[in-house]
Backbone as CSV, one residue per row, in Angstrom:
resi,resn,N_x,N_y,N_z,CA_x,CA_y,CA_z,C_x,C_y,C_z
1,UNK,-158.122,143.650,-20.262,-156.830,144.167,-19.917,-156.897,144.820,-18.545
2,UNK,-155.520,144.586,-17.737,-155.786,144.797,-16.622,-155.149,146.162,-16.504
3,UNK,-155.452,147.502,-15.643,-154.767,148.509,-15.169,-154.361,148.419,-14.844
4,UNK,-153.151,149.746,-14.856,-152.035,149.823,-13.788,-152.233,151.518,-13.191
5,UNK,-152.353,151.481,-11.981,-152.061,152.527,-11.382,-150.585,153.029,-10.840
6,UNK,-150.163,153.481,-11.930,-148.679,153.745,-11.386,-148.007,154.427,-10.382
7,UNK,-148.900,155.977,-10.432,-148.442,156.818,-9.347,-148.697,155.812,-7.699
8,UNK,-150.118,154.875,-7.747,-150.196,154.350,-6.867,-149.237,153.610,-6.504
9,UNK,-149.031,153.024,-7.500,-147.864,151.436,-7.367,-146.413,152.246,-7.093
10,UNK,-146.115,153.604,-7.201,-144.698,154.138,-7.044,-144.651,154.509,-5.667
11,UNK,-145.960,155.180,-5.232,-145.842,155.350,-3.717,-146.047,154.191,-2.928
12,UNK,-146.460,153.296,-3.175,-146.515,151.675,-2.327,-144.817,151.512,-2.462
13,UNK,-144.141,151.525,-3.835,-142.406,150.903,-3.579,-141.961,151.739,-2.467
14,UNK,-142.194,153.635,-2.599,-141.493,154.237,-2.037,-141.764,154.227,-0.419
15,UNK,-142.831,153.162,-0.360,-142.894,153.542,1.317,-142.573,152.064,1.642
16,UNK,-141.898,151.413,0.820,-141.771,149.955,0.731,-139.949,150.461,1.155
17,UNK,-139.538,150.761,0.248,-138.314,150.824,0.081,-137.808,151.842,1.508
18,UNK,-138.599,152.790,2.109,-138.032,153.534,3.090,-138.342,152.317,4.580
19,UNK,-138.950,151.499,4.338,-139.488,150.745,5.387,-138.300,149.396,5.370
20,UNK,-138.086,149.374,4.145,-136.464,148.454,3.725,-135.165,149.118,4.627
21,UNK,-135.147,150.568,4.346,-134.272,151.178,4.696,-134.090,150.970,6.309
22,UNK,-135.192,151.430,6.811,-135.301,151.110,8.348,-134.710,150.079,8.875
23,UNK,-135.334,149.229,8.547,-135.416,147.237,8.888,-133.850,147.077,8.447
24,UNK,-132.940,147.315,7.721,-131.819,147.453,7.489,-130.836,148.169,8.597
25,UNK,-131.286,149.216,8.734,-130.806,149.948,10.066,-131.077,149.458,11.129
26,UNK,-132.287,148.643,11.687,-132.589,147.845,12.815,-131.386,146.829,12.621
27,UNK,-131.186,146.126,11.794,-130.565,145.063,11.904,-129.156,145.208,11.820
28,UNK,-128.884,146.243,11.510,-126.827,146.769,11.666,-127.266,147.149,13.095
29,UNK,-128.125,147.677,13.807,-128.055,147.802,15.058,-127.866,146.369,16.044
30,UNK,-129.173,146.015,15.081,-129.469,144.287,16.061,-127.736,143.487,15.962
31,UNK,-127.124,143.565,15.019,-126.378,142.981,14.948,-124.930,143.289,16.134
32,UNK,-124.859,144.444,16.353,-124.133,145.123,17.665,-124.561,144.701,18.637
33,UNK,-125.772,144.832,19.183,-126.405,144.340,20.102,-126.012,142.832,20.202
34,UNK,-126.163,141.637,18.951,-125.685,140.639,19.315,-124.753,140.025,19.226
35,UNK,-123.362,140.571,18.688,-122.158,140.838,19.416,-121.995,141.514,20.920
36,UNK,-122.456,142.625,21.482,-122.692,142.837,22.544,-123.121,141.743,23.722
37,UNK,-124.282,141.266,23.400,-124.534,140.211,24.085,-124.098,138.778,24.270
38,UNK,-123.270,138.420,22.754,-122.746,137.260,23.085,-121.114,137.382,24.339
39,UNK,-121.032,138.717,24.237,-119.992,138.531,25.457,-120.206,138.832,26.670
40,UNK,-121.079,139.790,26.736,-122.164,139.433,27.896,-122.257,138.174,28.545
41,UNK,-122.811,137.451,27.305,-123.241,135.964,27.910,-122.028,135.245,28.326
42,UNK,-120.901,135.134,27.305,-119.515,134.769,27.741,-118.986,135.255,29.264
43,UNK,-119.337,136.130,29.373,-118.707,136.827,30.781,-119.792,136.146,31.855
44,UNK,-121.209,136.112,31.512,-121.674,134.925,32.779,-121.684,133.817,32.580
45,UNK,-121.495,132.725,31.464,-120.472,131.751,31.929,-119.759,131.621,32.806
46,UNK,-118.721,132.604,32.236,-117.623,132.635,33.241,-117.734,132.679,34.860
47,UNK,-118.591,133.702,35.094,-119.208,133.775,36.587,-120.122,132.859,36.836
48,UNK,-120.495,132.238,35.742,-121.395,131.121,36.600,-120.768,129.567,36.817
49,UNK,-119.863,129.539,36.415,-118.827,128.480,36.261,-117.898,128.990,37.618
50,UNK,-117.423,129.929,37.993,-117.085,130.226,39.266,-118.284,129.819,40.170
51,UNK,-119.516,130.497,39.612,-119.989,130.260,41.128,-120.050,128.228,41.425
52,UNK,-120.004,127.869,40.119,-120.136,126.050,40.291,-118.873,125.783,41.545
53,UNK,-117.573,126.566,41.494,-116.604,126.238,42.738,-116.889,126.736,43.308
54,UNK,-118.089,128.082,44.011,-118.335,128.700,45.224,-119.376,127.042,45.820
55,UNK,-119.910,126.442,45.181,-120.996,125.626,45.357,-119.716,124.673,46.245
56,UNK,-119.241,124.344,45.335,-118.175,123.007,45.748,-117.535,123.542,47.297
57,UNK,-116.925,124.847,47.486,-116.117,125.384,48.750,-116.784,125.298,49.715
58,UNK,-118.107,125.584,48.886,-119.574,125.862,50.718,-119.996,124.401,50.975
59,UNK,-119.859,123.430,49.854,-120.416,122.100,50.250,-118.929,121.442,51.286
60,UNK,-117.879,121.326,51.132,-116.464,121.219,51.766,-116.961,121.985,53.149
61,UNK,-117.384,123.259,53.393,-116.850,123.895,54.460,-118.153,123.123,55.281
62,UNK,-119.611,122.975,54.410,-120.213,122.031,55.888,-120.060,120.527,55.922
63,UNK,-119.120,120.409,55.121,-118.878,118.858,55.205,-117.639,118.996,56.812
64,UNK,-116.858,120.078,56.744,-116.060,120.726,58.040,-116.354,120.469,59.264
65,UNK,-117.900,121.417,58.894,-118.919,121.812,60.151,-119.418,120.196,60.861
66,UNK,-120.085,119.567,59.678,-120.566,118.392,59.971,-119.782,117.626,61.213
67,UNK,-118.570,117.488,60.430,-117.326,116.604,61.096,-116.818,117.071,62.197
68,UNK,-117.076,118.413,62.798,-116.711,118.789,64.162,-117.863,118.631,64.814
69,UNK,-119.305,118.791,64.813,-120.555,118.490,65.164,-120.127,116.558,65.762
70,UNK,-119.906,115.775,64.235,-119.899,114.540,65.194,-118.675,114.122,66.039
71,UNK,-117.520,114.519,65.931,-116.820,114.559,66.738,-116.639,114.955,68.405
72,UNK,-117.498,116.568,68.396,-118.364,116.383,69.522,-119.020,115.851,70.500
73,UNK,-120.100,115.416,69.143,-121.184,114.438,69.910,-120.878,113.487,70.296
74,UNK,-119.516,112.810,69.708,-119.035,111.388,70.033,-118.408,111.479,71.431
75,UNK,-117.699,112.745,71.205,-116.410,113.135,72.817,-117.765,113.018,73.901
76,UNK,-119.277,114.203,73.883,-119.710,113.942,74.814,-120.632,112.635,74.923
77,UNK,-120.347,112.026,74.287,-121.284,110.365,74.176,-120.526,109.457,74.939
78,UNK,-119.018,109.791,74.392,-117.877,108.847,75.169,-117.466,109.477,76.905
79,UNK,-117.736,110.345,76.907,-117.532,110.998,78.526,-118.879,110.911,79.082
80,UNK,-119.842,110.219,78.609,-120.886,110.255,79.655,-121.858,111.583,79.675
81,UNK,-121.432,112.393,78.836,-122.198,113.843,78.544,-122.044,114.417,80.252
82,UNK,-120.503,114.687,80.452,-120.083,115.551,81.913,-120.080,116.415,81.737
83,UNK,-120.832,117.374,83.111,-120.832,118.572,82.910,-119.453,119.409,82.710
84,UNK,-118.330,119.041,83.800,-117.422,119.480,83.524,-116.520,119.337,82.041
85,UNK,-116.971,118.477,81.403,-116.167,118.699,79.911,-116.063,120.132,79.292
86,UNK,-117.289,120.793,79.367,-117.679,121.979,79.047,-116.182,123.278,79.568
87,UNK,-115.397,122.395,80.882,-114.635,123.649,81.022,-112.970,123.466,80.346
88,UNK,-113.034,122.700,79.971,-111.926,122.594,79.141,-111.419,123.515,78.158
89,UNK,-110.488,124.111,77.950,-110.175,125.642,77.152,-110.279,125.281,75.794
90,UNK,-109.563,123.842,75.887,-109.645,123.548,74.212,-110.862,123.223,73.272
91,UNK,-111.416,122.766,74.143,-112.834,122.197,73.881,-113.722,123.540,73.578
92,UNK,-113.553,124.380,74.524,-114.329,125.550,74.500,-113.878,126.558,73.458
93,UNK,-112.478,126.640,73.043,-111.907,127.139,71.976,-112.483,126.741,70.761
94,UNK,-112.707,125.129,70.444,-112.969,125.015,69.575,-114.178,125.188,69.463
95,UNK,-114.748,125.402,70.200,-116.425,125.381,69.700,-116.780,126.692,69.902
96,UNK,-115.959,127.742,69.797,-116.067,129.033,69.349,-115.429,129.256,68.031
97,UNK,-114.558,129.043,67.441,-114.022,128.575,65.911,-115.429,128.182,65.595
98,UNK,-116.059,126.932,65.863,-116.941,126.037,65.334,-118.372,127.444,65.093
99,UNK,-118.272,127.881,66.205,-119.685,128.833,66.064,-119.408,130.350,64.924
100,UNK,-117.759,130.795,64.826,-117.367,131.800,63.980,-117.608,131.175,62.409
101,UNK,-117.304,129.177,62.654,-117.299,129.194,60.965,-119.250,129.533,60.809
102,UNK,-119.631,128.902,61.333,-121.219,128.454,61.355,-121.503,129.298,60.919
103,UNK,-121.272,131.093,61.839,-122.329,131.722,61.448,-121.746,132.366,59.556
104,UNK,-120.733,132.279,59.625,-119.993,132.277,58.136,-120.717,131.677,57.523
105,UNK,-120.746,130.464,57.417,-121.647,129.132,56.758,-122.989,129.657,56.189
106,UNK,-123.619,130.175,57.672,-125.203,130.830,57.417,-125.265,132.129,56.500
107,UNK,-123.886,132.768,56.576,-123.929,133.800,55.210,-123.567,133.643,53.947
108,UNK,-123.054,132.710,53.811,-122.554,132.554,51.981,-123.428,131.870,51.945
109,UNK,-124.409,130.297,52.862,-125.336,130.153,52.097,-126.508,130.246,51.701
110,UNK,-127.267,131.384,52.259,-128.087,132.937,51.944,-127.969,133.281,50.961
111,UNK,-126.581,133.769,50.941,-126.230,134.489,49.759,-125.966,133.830,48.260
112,UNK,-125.454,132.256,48.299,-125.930,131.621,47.277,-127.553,131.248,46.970
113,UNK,-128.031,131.110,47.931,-129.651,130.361,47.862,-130.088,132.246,47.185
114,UNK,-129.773,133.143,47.276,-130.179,134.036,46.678,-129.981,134.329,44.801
115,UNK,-128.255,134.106,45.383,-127.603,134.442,44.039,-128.585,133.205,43.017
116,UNK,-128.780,131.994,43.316,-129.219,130.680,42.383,-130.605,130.932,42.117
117,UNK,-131.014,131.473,43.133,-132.673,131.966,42.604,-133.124,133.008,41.686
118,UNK,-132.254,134.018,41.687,-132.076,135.280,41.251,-131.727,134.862,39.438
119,UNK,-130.402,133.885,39.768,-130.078,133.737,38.531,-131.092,132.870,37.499
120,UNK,-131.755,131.542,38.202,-132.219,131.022,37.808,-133.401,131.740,36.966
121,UNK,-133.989,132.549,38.194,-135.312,133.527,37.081,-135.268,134.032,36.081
122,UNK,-133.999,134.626,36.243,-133.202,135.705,34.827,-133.130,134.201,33.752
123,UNK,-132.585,133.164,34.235,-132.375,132.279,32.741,-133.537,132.130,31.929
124,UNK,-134.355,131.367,32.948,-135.579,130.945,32.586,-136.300,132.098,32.117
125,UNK,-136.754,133.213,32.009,-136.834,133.780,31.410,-136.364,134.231,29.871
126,UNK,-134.849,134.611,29.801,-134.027,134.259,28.919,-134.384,133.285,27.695
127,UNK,-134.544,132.162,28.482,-134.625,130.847,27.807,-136.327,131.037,27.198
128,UNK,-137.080,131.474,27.959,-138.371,131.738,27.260,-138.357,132.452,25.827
129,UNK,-138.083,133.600,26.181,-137.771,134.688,25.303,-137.001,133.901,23.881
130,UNK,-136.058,133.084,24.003,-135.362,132.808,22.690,-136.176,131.342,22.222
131,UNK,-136.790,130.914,23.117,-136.924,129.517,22.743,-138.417,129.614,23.098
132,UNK,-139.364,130.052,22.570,-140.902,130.231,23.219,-141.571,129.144,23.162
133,UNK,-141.365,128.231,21.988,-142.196,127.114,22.179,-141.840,125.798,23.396
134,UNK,-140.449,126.470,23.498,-139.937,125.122,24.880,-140.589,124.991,26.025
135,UNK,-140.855,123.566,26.551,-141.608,123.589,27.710,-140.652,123.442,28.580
136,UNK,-140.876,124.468,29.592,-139.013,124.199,30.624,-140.292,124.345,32.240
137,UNK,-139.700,123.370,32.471,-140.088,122.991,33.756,-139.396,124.638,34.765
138,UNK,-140.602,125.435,35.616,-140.488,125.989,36.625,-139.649,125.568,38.155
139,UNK,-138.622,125.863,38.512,-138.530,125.297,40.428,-139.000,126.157,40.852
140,UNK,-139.466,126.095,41.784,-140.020,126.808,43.035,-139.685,126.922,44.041
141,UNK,-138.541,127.058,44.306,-137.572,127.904,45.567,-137.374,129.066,45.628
C-alpha cells in the first residue's frame, strides 16, 4: 500500500493553485496588451500603406526630374552644346526650379531610405519574435 502525505500534497495544491492564480492574472493582462497591440498594429498598416503612396509620389517626382534632365540634354545636343544657351532666362529659370526640386528629391529620399530601413528592422524582428522557427531572409541596406 502506497502513502499519502497529505499535509505535503496540500501545500504542493496550495502553491499550485496561487501560481494558477497568477498565470490567470498574467493573462487578463496579456489579453489587454493584445487588444492594445492589435491596434497598434492596425494603425501601422495604416501608415505603412501611406507610406506605399509616399513611395509612388517620390518615384513620379524623379520620373519629373529625369524628364527635365533629358530634355536638357537633348536642347544642348540639338544647339551644338553653345555657350550662350546658358544665358537664356528661361532656360536658366528652369534649371533653378530643376535644382530646388532635386535638392527636395535628395530629402524625402533619405528620409524614406531611412524610414524603410528603420521599419524593416523593427518587422523583422517582430516577425522573429512571433514566428521563431521562420527562416526570413535578412536585406542589408
Amino acid at each position: 500500500m502506497l502513502k499519502v502525505d497529505t499535509f505535503r500534497m496540500h501545500d504542493q495544491h496550495r502553491k499550485a493553485n496561487l501560481e494558477h492564480d497568477q498565470w490567470l492574472a498574467d493573462i487578463d493582462f496579456w489579453r489587454e496588451e493584445h487588444s492594445r497591440a492589435a491596434g497598434m498594429l492596425e494603425a501601422v498598416k495604416e501608415a505603412w500603406d501611406k507610406a506605399g503612396s509616399a513611395l509612388d509620389a517620390h518615384a513620379q517626382q524623379i520620373q519629373r526630374l529625369q524628364d527635365h534632365l533629358r530634355r536638357h540634354e537633348q536642347m544642348f545636343s540639338d544647339e551644338g552644346w553653345a555657350a550662350e544657351l546658358f544665358e537664356d532666362e528661361s532656360i536658366v529659370a528652369e534649371h533653378r526650379e530643376f535644382q530646388v526640386a532635386q535638392a527636395a528629391a535628395v530629402q524625402a529620399h533619405e528620409k524614406l531610405s531611412r524610414q524603410y530601413v528603420g521599419v524593416m528592422a523593427e518587422v523583422l524582428e517582430l516577425l522573429k519574435l512571433t514566428h521563431p522557427n521562420a527562416v526570413v531572409q535578412e536585406t542589408g541596406q
